[in-house]
C-alpha positions as CSV (number, residue, x, y, z in Angstrom):
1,X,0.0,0.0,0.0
2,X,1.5,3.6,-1.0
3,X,1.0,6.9,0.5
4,X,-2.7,8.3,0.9
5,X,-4.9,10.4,2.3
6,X,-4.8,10.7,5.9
7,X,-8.1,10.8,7.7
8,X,-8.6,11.2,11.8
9,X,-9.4,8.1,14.1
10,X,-12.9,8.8,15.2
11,X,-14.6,7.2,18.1
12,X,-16.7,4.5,18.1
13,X,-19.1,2.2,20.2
14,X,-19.8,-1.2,19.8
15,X,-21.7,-4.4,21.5
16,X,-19.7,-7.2,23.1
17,X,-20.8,-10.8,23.7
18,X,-23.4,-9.8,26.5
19,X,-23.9,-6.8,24.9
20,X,-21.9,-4.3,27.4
21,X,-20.6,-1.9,25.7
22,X,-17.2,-1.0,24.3
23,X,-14.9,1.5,22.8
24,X,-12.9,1.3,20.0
25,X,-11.9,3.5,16.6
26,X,-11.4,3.3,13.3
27,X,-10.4,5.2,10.2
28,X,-10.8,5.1,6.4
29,X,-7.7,5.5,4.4
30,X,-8.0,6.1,0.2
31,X,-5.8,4.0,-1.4
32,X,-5.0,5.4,-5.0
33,X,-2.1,3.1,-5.8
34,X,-3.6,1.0,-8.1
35,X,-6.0,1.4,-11.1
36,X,-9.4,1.6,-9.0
37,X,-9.0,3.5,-6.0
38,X,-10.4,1.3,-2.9
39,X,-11.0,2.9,0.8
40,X,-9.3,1.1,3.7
41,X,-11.2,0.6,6.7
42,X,-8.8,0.3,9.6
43,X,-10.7,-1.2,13.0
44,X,-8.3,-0.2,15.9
45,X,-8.3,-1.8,19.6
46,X,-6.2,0.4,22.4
47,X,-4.7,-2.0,25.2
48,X,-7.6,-2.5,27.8
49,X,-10.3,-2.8,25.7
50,X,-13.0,-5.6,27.6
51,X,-13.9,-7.1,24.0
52,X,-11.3,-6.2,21.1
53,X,-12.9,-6.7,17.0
54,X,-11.1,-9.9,16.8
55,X,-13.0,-11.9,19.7
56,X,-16.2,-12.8,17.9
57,X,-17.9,-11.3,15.1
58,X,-20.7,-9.1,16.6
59,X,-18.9,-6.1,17.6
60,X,-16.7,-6.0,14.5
61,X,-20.0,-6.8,11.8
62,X,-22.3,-3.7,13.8
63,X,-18.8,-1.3,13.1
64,X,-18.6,-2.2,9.5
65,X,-22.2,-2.0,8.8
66,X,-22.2,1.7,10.7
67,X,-19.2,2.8,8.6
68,X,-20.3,1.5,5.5
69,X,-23.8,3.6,6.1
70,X,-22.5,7.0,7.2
71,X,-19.5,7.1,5.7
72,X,-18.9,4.7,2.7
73,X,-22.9,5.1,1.0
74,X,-22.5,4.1,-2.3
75,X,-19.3,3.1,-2.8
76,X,-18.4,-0.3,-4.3
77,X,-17.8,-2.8,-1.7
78,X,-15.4,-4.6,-4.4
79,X,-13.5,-1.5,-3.8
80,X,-13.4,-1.4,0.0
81,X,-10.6,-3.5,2.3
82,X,-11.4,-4.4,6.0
83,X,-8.0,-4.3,8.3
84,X,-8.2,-4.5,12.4
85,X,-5.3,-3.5,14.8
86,X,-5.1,-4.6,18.3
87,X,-2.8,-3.4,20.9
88,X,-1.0,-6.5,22.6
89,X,-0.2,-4.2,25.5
90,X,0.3,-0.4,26.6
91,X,3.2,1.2,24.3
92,X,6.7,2.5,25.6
93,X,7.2,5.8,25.8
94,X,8.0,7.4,22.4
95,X,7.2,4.2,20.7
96,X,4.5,3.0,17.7
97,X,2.4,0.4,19.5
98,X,2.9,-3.6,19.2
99,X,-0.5,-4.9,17.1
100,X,-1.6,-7.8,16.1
101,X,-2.9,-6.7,12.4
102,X,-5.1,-8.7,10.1
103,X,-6.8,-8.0,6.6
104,X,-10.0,-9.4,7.0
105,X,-11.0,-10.7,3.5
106,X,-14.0,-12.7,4.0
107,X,-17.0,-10.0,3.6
108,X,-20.1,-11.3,2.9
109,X,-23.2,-9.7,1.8
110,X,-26.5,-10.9,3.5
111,X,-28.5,-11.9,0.2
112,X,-32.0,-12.1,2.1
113,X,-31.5,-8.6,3.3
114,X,-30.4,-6.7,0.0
115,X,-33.6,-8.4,-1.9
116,X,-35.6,-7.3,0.9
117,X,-34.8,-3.7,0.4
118,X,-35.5,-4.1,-3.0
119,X,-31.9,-4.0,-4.7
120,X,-31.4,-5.3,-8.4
121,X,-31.2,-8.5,-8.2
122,X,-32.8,-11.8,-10.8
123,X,-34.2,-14.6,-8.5
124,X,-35.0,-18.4,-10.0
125,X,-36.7,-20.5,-8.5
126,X,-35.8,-24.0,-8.7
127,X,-38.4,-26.7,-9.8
128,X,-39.2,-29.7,-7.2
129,X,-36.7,-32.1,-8.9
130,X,-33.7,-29.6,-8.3
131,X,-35.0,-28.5,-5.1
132,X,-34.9,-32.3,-4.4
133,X,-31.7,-32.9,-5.6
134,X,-29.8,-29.9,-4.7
135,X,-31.5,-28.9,-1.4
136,X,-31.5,-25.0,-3.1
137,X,-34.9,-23.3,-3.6
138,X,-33.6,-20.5,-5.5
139,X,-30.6,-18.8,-7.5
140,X,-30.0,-15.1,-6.6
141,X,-27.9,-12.9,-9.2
142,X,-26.7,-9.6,-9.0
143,X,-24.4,-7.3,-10.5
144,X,-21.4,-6.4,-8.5
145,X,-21.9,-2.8,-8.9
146,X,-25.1,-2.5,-7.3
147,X,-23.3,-3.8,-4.0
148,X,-22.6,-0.9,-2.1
149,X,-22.3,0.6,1.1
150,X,-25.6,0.6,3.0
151,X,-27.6,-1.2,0.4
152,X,-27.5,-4.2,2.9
153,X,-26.0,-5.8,5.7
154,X,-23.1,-7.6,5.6
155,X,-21.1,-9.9,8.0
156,X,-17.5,-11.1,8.3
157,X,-15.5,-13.9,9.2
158,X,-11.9,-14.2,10.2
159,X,-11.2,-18.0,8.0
160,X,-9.3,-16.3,5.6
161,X,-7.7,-13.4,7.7
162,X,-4.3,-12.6,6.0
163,X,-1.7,-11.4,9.4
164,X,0.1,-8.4,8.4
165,X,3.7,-8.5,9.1
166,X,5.8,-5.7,10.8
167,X,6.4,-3.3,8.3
168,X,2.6,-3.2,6.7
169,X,1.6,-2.8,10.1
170,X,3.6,0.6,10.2
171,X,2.9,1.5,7.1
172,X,-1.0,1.4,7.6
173,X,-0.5,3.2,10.9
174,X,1.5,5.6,9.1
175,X,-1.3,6.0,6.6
176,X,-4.1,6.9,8.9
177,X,-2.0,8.9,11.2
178,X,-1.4,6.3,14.2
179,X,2.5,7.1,15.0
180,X,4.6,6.8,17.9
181,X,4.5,9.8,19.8
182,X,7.6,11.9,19.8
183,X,9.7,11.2,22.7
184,X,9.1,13.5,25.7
185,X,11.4,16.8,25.7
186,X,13.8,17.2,28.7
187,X,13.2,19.8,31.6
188,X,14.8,23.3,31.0
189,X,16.4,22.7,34.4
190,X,18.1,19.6,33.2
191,X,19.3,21.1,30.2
192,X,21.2,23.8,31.7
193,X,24.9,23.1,31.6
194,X,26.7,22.9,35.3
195,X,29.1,25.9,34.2
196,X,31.1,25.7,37.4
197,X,34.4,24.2,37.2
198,X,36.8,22.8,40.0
199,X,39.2,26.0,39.7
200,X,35.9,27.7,41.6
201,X,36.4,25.2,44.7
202,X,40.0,26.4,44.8
C-alpha cells in the first residue's frame, strides 16, 4: 500500500458478547495506488479494551455496517478492504504500538436482506426435482456494482484473515495517522549546563 490520504481516528461504540458496551476506533484511508482507487477501513483496539474486533464477530460486523452507512454510502464494496489493529499491551514511551494486524478478506453480503430492500437483483426459483436434488430453492444474481455501502448488511469472518507483518503494520499506521508519539522533551532545568568548574572550589 502507498502513501494516501490521511483521515482522523474517530470514536466508536460497539456491543460485546453480553452486549456491554465497548470503545474502540477506526479510520478510512483512500488507497490510489492501483488502477481503481479502494478505501481502507482500519478497526483499531487500544490496550484495555473488555472485548477487542477480533473476539467474535458481533462487535466488529455492527462497526462495519455503521461505517459502510454513514460514511462509505455508495461506494463499491469490491473497492473497500477491512483491516483491524489490536494493541498487545500499553506502548513505551515514544514508541508506535505492538498490534496484532489482520486483513479481513471474507465480507459477505447478507442476500435475504439486500432483496428485501428491493436492490437489483434476478431470483430463479428452482423446480421440485432440483429443489430435491440440490437442497437449493432459489438462485439469486446480482451485478457487482449495485453492492454498495448501505444497500444491505453484511457480516464477516476471520477463516481467511491474511496477518500483516511488521512493516505493513507501520505503514497502515503511518497511513491513517497512528505514529509513535515523539519522545518527551527534557526539563529546561536539566538542560542547563553545570558551568562551574573545579578551579571555583579552589
Amino acid at each position: 500500500m502507498n502513501k494516501a490520504e490521511k483521515n482522523p481516528m474517530q470514536q466508536v461504540f460497539y456491543p460485546a458478547h453480553a452486549g456491554e458496551p465497548c470503545v474502540g476506533e477506526y479510520a478510512i484511508a483512500i488507497d490510489n495506488s492501483d488502477m481503481f482507487v479502494r478505501a481502507d477501513i482500519v478497526l483499531v483496539n487500544r490496550h484495555g479494551n473488555s472485548a477487542s474486533f477480533l473476539n467474535g464477530n458481533l462487535g466488529r460486523d455492527a462497526v462495519l455496517n455503521r461505517v459502510l452507512r454513514n460514511d462509505l454510502a455508495g461506494i463499491r464494496l469490491q473497492w473497500i478492504r477491512l483491516f483491524v489493529l489490536v494493541e498487545k499491551g500499553a506502548p513505551a514511551p515514544g514508541q508506535l504500538p505492538d498490534f496484532v494486524a489482520l486483513e479481513i478478506k471474507d465480507i459477505a453480503l447478507d442476500t435475504d436482506d439486500y432483496i428485501a430492500r428491493g436492490n437489483p437483483c434476478t431470483v430463479r426459483r428452482w423446480n421440485f426435482l432440483s429443489r430435491l436434488l440440490t437442497g437449493v430453492s432459489q438462485q439469486i444474481s446480482y451485478w457487482s456494482g449495485h453492492v454498495v455501502g448501505g444497500c444491505a448488511r453484511v457480516s464477516t469472518s476471520l477463516e481467511n484473515a491474511r496477518h500483516l507483518d511488521r512493516t505493513e503494520i507501520e505503514t497502515l499506521c503511518a497511513r491513517i495517522g497512528l505514529c509513535a508519539p515523539p519522545p518527551a522533551k527534557a526539563s529546561p532545568l536539566l538542560a542547563i549546563p553545570n558551568t562551574w568548574s573545579s578551579s571555583s572550589y579552589h
